[in-house]
N, CA, C and O atoms as a Tripos MOL2 file, in Angstrom:
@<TRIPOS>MOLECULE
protein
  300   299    75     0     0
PROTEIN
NO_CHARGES

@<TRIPOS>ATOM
      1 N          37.5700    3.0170   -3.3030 N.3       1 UNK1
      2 CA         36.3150    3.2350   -2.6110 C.3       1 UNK1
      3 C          35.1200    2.8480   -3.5030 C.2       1 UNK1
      4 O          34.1280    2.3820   -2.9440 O.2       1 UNK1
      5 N          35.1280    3.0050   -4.8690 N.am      2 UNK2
      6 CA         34.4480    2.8470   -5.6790 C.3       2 UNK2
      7 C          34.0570    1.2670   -5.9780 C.2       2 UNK2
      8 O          32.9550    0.9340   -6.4150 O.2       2 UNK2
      9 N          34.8810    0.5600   -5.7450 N.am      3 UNK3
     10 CA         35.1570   -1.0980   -5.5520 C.3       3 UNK3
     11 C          34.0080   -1.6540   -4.1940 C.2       3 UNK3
     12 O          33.2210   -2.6000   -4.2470 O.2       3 UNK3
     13 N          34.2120   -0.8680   -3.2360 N.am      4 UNK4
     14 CA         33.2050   -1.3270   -2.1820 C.3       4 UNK4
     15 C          32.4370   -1.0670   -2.3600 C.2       4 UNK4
     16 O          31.5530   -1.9130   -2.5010 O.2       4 UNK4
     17 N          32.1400    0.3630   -2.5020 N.am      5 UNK5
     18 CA         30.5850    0.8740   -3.0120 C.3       5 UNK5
     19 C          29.6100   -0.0830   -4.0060 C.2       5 UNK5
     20 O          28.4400   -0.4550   -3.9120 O.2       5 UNK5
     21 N          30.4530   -0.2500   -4.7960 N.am      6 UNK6
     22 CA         29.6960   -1.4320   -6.1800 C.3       6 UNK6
     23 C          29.3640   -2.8280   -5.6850 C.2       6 UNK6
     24 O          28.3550   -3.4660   -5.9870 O.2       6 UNK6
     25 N          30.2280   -3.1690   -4.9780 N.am      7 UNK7
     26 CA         29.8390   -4.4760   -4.5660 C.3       7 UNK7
     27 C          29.0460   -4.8140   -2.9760 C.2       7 UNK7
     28 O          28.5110   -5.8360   -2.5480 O.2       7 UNK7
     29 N          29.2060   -3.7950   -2.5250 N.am      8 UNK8
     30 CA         27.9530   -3.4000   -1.5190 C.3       8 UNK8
     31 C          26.7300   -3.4270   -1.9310 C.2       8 UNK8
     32 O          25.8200   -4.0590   -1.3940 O.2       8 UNK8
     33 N          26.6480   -2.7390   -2.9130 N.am      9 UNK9
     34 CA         25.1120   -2.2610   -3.7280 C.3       9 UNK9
     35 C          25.0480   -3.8120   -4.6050 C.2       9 UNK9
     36 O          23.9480   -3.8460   -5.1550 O.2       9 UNK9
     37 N          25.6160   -4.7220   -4.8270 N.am     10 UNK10
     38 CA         25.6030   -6.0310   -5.6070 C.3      10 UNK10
     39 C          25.1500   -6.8410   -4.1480 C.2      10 UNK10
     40 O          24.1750   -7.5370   -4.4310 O.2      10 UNK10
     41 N          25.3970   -6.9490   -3.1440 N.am     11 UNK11
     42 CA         25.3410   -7.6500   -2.0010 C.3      11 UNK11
     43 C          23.7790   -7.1000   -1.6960 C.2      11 UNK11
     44 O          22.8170   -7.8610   -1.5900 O.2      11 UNK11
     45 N          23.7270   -6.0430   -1.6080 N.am     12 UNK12
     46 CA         22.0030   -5.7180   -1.2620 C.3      12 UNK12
     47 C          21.3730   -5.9710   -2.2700 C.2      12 UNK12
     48 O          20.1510   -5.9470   -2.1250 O.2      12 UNK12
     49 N          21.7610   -6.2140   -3.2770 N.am     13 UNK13
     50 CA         20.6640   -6.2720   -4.3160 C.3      13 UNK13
     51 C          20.4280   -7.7200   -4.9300 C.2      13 UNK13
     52 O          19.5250   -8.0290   -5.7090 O.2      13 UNK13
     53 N          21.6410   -8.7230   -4.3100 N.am     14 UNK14
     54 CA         20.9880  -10.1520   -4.0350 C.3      14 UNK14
     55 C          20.6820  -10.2860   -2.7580 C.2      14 UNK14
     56 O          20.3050  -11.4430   -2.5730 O.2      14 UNK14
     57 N          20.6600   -9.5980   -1.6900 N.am     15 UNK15
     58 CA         20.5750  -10.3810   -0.1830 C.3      15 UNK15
     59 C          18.9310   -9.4220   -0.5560 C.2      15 UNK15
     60 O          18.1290  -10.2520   -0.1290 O.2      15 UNK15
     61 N          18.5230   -8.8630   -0.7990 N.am     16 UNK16
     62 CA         16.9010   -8.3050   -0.8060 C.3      16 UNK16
     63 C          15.9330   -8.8640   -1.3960 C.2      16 UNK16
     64 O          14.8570   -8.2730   -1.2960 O.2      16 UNK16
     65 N          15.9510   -9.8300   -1.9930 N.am     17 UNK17
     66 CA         14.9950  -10.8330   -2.2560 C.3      17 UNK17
     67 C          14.6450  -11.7300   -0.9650 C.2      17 UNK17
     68 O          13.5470  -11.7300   -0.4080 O.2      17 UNK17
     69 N          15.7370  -12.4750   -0.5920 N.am     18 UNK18
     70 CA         15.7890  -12.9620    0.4710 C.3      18 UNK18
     71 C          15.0650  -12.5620    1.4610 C.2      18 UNK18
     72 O          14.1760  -13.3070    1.8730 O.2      18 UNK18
     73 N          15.2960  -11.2710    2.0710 N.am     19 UNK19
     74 CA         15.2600  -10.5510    2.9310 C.3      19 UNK19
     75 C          13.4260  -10.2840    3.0420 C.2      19 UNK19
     76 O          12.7000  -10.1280    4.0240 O.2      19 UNK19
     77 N          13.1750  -10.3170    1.7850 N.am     20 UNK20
     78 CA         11.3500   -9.9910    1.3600 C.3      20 UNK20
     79 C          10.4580  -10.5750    2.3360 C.2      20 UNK20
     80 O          10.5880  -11.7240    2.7570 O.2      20 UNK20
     81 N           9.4210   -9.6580    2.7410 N.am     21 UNK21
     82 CA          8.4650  -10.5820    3.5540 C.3      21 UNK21
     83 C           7.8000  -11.3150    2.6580 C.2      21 UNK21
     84 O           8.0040  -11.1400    1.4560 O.2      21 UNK21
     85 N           6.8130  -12.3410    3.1630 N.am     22 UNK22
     86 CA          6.1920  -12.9150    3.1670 C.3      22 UNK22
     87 C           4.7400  -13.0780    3.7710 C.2      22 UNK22
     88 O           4.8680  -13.0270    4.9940 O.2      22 UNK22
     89 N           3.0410  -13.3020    3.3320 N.am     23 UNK23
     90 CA          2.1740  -13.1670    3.9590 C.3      23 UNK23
     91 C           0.9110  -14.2740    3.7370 C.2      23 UNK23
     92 O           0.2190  -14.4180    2.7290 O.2      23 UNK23
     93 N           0.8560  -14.8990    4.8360 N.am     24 UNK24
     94 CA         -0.1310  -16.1710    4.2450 C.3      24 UNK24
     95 C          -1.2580  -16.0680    4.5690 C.2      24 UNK24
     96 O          -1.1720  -16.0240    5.7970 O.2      24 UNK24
     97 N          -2.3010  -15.9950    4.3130 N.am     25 UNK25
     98 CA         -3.3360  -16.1040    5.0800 C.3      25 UNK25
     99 C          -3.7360  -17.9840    5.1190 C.2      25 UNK25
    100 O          -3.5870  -18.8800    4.2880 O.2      25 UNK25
    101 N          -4.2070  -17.9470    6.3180 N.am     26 UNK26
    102 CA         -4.2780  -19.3980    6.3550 C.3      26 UNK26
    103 C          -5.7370  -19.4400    7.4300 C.2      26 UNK26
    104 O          -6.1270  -18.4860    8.1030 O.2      26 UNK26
    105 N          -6.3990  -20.8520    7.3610 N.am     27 UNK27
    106 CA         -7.5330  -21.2040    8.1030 C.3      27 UNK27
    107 C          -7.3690  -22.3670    9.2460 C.2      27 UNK27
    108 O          -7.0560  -23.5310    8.9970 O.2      27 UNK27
    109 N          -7.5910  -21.9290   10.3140 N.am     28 UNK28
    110 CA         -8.2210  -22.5850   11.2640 C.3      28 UNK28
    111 C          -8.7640  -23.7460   11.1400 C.2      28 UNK28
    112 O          -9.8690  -23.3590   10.7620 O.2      28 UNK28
    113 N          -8.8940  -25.4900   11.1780 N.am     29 UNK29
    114 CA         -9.7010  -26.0320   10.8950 C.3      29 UNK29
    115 C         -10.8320  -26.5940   11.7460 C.2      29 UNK29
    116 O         -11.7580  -27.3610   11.4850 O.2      29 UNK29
    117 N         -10.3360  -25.7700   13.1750 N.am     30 UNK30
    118 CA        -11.3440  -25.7920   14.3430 C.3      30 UNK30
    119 C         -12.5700  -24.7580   14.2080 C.2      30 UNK30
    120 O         -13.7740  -25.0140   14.2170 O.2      30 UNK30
    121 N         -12.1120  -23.8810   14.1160 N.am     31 UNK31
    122 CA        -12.7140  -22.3450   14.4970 C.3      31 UNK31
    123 C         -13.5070  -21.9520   12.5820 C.2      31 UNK31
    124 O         -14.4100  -21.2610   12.1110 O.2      31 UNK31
    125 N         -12.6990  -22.6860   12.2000 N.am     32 UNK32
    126 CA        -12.8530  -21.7720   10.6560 C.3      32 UNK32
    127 C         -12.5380  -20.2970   10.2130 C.2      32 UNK32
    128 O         -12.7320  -19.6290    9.1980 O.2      32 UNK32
    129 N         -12.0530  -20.1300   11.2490 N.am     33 UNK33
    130 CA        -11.4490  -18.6490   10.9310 C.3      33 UNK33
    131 C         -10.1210  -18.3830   10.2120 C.2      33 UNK33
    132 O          -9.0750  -18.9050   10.5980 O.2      33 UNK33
    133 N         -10.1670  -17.8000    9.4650 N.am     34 UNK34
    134 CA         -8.9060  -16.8590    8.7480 C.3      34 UNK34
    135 C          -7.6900  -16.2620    9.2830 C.2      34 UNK34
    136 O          -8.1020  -15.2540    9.8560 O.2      34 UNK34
    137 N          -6.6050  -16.3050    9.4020 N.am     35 UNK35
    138 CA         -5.7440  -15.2510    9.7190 C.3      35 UNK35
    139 C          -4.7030  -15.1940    8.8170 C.2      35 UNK35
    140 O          -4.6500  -15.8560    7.7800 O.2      35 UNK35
    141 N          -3.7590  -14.2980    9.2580 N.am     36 UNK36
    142 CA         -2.6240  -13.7140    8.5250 C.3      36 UNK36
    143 C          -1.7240  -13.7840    9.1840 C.2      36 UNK36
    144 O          -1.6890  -13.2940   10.3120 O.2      36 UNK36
    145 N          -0.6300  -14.5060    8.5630 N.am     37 UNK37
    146 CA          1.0930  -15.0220    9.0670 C.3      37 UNK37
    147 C           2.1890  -14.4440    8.1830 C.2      37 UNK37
    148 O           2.0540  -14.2850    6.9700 O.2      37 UNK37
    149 N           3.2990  -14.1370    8.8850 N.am     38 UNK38
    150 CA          4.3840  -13.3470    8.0760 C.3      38 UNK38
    151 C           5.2960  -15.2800    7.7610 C.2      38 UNK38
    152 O           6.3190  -15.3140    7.0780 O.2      38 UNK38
    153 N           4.9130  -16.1520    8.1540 N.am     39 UNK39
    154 CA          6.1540  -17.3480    7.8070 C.3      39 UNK39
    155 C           5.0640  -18.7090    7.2080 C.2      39 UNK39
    156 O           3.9370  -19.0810    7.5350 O.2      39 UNK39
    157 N           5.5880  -18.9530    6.6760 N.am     40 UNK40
    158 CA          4.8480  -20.3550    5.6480 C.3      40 UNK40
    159 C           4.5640  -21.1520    7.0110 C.2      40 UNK40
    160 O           5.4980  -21.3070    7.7980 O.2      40 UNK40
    161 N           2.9790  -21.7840    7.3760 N.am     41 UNK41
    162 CA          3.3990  -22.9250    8.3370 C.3      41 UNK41
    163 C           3.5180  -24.2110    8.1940 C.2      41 UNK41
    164 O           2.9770  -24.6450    7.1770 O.2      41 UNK41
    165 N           4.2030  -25.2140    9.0690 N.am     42 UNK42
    166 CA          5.1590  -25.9950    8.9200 C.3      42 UNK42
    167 C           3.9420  -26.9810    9.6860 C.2      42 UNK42
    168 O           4.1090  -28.1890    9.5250 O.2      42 UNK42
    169 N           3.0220  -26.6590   10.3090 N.am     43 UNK43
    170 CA          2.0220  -27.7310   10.6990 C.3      43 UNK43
    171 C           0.8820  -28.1620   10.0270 C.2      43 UNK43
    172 O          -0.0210  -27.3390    9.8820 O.2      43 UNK43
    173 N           0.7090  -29.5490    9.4850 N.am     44 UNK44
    174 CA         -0.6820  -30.0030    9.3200 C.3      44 UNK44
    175 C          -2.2130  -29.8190    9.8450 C.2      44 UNK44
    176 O          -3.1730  -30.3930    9.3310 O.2      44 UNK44
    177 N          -2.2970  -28.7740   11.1380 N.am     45 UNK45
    178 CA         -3.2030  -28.4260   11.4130 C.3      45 UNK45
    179 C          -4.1640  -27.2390   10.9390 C.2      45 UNK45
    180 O          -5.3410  -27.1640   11.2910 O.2      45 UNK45
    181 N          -3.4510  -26.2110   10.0030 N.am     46 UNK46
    182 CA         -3.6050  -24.8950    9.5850 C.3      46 UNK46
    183 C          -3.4050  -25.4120    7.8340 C.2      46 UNK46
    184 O          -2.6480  -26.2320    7.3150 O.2      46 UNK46
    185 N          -4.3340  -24.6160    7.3390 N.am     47 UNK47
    186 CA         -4.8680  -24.8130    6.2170 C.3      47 UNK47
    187 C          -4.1000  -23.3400    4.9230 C.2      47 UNK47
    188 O          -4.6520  -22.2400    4.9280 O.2      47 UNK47
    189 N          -3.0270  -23.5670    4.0960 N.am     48 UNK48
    190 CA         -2.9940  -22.2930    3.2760 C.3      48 UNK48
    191 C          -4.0180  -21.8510    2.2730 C.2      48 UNK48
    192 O          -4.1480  -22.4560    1.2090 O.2      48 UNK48
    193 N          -4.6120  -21.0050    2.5300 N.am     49 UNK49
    194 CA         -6.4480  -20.8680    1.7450 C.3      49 UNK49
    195 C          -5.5000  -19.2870    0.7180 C.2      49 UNK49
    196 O          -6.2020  -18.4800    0.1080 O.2      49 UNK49
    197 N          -4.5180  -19.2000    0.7280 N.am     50 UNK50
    198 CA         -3.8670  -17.7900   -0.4430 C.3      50 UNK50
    199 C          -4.5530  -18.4380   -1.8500 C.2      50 UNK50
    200 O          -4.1960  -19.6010   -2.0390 O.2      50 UNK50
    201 N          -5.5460  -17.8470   -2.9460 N.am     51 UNK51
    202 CA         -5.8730  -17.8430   -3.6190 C.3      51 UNK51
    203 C          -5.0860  -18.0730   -4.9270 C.2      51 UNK51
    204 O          -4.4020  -17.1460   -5.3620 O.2      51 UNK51
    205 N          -5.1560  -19.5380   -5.7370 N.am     52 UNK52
    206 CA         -3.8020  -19.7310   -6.8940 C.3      52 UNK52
    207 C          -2.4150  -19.4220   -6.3920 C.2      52 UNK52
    208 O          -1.6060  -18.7110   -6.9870 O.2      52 UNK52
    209 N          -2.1800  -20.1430   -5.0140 N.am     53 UNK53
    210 CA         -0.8320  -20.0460   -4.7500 C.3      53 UNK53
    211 C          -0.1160  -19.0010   -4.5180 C.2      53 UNK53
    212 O           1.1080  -19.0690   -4.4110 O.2      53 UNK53
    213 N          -0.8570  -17.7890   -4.4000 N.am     54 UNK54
    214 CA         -0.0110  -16.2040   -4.2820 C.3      54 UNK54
    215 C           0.3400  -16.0630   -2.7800 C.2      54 UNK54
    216 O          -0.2740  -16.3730   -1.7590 O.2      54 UNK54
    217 N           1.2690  -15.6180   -2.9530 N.am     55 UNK55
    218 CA          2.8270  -15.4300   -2.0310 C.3      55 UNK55
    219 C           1.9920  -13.8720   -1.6910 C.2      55 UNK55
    220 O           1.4310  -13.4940   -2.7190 O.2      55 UNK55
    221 N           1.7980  -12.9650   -0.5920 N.am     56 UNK56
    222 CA          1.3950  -11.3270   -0.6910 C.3      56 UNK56
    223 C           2.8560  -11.1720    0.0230 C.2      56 UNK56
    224 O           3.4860  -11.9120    0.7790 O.2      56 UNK56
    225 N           3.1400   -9.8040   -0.5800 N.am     57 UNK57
    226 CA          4.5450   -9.0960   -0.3850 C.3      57 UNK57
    227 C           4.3040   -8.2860    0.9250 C.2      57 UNK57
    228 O           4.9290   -8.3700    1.9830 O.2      57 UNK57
    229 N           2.9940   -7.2840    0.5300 N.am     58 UNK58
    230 CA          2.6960   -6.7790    1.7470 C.3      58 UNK58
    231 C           1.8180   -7.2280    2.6890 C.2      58 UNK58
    232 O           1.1530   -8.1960    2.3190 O.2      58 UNK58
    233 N           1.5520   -6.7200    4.0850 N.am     59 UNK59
    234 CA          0.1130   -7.1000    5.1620 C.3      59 UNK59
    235 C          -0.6610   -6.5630    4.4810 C.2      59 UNK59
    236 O          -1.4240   -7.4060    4.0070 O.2      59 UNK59
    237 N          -0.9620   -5.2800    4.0620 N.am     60 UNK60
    238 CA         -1.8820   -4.9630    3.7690 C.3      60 UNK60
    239 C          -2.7820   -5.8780    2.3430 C.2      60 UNK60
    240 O          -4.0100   -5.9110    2.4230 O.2      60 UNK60
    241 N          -2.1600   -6.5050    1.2280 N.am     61 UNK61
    242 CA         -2.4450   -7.1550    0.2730 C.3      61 UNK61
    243 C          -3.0900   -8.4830    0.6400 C.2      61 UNK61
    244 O          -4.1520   -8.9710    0.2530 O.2      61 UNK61
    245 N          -1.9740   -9.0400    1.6720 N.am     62 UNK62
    246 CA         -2.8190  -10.0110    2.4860 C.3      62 UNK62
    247 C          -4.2680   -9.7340    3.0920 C.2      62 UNK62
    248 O          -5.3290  -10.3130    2.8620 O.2      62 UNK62
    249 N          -3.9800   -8.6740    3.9340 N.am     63 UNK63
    250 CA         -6.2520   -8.2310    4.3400 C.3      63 UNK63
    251 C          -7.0690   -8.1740    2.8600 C.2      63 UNK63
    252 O          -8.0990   -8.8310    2.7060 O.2      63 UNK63
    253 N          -6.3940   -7.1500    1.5640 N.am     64 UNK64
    254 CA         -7.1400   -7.2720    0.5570 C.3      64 UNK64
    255 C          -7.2910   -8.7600    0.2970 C.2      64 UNK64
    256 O          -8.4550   -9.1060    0.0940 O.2      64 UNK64
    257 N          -6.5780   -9.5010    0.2680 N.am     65 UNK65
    258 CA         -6.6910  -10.9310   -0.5820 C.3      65 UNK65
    259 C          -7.8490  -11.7130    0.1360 C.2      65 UNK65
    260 O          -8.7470  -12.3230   -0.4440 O.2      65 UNK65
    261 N          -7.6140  -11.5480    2.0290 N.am     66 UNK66
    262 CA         -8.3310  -12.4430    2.6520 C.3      66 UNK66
    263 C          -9.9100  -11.9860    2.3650 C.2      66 UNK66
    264 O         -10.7980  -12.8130    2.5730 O.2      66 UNK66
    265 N         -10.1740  -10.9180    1.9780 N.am     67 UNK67
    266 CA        -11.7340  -10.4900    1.7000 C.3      67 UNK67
    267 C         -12.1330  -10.9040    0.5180 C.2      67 UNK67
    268 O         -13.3170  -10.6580    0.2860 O.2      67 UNK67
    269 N         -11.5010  -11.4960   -0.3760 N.am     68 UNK68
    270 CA        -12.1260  -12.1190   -1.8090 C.3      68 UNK68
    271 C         -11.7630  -13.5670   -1.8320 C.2      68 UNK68
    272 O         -11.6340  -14.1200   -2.9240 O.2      68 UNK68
    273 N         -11.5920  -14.2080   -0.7550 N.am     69 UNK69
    274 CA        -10.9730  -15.6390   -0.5590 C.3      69 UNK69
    275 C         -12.2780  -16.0580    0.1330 C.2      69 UNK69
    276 O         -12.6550  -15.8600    1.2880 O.2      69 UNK69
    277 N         -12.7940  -16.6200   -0.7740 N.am     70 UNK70
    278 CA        -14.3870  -17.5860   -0.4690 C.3      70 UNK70
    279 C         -14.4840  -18.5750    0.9310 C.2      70 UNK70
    280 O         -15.6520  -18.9610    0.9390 O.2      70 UNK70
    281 N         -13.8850  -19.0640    1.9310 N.am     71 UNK71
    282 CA        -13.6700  -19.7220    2.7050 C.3      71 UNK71
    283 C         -13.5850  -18.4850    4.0040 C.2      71 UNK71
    284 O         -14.1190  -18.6000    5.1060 O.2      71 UNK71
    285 N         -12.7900  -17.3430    3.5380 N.am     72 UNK72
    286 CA        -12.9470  -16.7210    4.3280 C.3      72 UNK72
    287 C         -13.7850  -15.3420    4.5610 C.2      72 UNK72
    288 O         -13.6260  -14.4780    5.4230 O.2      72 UNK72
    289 N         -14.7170  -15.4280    3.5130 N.am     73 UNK73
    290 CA        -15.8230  -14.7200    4.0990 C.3      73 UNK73
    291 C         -17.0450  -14.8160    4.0510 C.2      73 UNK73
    292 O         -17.8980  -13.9290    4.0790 O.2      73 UNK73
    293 N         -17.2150  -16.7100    3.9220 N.am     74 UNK74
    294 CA        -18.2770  -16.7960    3.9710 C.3      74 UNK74
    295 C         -18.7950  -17.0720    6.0870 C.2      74 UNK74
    296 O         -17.8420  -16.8270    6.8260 O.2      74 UNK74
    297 N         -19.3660  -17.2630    6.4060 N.am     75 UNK75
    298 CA        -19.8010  -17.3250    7.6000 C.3      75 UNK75
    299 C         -20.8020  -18.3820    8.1840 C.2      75 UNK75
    300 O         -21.1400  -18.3230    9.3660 O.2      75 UNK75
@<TRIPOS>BOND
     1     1     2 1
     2     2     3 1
     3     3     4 2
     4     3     5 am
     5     5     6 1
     6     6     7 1
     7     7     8 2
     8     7     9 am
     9     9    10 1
    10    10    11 1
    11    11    12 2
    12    11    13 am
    13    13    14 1
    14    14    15 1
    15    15    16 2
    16    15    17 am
    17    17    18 1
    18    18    19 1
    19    19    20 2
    20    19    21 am
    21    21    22 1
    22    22    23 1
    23    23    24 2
    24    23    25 am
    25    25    26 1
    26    26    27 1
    27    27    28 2
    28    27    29 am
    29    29    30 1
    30    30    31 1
    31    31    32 2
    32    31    33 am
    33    33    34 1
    34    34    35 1
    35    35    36 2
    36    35    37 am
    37    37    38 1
    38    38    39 1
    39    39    40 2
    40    39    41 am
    41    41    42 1
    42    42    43 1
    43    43    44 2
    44    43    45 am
    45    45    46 1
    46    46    47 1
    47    47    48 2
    48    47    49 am
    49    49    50 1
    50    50    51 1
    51    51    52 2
    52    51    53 am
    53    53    54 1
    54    54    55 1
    55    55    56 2
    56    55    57 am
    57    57    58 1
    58    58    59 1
    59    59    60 2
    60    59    61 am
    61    61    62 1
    62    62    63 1
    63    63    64 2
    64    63    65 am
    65    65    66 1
    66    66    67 1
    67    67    68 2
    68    67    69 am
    69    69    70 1
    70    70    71 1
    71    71    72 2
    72    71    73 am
    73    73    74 1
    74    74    75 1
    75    75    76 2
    76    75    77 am
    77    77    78 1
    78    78    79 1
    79    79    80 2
    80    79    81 am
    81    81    82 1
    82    82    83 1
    83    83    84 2
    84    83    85 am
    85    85    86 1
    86    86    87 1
    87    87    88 2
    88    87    89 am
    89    89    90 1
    90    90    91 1
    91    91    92 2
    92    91    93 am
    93    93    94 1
    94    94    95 1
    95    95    96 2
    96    95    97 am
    97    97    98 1
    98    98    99 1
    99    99   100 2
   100    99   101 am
   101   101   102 1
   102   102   103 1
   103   103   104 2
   104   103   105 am
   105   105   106 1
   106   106   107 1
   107   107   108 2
   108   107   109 am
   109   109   110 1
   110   110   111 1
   111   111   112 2
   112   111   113 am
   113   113   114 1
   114   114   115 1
   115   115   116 2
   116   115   117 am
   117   117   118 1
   118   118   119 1
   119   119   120 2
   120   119   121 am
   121   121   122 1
   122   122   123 1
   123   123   124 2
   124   123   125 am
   125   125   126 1
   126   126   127 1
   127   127   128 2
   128   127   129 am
   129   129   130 1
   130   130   131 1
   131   131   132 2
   132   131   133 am
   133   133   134 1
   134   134   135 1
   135   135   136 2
   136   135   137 am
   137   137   138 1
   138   138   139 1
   139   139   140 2
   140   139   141 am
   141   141   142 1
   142   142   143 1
   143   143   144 2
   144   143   145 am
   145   145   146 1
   146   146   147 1
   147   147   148 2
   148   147   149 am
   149   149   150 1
   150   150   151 1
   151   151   152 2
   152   151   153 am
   153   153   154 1
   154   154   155 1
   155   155   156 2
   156   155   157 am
   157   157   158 1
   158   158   159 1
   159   159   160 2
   160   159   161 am
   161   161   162 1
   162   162   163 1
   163   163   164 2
   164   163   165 am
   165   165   166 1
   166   166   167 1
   167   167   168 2
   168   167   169 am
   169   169   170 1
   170   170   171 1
   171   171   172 2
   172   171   173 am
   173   173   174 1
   174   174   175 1
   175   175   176 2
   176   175   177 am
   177   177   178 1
   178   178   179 1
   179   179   180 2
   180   179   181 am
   181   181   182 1
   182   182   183 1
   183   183   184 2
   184   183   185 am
   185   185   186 1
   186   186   187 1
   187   187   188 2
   188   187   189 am
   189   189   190 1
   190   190   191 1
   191   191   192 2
   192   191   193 am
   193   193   194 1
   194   194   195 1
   195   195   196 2
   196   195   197 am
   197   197   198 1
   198   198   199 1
   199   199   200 2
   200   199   201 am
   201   201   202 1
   202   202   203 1
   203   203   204 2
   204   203   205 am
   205   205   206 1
   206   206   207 1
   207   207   208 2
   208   207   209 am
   209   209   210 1
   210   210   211 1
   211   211   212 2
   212   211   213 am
   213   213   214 1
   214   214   215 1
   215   215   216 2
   216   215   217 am
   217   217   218 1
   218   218   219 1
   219   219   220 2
   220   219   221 am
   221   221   222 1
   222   222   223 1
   223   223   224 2
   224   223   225 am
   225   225   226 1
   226   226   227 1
   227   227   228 2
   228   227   229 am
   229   229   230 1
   230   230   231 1
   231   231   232 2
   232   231   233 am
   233   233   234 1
   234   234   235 1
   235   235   236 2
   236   235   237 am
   237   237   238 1
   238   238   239 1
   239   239   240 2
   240   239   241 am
   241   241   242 1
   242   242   243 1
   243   243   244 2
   244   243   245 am
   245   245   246 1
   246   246   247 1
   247   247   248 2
   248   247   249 am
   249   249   250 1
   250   250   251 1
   251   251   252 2
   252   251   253 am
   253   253   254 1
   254   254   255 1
   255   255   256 2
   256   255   257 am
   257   257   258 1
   258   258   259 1
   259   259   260 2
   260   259   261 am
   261   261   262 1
   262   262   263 1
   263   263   264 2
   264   263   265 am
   265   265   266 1
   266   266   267 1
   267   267   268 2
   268   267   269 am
   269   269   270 1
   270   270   271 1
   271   271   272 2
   272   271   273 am
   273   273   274 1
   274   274   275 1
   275   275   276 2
   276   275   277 am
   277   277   278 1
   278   278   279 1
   279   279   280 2
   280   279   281 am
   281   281   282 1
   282   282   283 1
   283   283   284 2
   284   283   285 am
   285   285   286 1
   286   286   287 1
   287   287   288 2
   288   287   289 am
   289   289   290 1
   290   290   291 1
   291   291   292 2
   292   291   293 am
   293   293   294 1
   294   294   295 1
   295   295   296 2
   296   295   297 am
   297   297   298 1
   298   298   299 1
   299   299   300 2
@<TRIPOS>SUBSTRUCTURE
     1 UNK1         2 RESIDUE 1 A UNK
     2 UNK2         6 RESIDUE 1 A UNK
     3 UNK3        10 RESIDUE 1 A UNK
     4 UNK4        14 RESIDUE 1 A UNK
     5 UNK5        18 RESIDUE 1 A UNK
     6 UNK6        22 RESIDUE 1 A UNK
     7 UNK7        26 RESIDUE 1 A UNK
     8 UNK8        30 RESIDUE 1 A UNK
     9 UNK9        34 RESIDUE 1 A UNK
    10 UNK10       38 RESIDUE 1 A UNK
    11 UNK11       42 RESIDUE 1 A UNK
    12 UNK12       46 RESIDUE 1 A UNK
    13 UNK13       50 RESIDUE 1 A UNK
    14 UNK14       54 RESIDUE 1 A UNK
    15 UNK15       58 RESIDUE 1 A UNK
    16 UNK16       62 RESIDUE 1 A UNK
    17 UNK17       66 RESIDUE 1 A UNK
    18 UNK18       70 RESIDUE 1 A UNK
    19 UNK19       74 RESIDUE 1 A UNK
    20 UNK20       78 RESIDUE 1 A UNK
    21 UNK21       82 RESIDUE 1 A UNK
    22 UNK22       86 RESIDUE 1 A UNK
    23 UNK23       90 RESIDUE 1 A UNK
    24 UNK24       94 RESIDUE 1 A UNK
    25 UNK25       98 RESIDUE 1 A UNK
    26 UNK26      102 RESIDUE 1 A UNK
    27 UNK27      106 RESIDUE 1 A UNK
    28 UNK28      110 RESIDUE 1 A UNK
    29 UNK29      114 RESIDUE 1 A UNK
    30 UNK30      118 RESIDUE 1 A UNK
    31 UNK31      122 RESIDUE 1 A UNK
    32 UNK32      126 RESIDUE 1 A UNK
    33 UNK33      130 RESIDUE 1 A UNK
    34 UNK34      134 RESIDUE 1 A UNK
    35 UNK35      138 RESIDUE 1 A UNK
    36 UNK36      142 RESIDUE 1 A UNK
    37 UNK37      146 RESIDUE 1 A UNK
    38 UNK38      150 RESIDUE 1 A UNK
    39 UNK39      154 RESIDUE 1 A UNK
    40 UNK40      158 RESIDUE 1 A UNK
    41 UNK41      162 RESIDUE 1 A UNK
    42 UNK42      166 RESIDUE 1 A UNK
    43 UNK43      170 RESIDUE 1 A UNK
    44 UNK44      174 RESIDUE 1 A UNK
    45 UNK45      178 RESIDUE 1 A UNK
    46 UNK46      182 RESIDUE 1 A UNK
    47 UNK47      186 RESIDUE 1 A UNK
    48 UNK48      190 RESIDUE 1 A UNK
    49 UNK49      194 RESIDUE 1 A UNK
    50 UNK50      198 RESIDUE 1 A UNK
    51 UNK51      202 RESIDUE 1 A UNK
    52 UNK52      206 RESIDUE 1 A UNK
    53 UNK53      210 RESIDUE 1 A UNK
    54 UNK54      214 RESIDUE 1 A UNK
    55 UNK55      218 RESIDUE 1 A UNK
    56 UNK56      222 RESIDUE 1 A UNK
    57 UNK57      226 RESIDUE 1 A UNK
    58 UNK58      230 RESIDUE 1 A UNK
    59 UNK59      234 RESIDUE 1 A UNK
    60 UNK60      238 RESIDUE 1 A UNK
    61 UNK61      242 RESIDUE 1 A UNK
    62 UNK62      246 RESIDUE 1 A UNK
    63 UNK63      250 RESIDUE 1 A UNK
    64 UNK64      254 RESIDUE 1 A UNK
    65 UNK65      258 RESIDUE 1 A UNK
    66 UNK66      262 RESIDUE 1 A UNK
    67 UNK67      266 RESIDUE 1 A UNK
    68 UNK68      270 RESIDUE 1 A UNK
    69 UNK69      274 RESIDUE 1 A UNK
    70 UNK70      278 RESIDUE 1 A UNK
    71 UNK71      282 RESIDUE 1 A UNK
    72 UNK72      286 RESIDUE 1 A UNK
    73 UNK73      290 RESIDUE 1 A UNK
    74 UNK74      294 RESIDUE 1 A UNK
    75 UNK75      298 RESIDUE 1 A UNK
């Protein structure tokens, strides 16, 4: 039993990286507006404006980030 247990806890503890969200804030190049996406986007129309390339783990880090990201609060 001790055999599964260990390698259960080895299986979650490489499949949980993986598993990690992800949070982009990205810009509009119509509107100029800002938002926040849980998946990298895959279209040339949307702009990634995340500050030095940072990846946010949480939503909430993402709203902090998008308020000190110059593009998106200027007006």
């Amino acid at each position: 039993m001790l055999k599964y247990t260990l390698a259960a806890g080895l299986l979650l503890a490489i499949a949980t990286p993986v598993l990690a969200d992800e949070y982009y804030v990205i810009q509009d190049p119509t509107t100029k507006k800002c938002t926040i996406v849980n998946q990298k986007p895959t279209t040339t129309t949307t702009t990634i404006v995340n500050e030095n390339g940072v990846v946010y783990k949480t939503e909430e880090e993402a709203q902090t980030g998008m308020k000190t990201i110059k593009v998106c609060t200027e007006k």
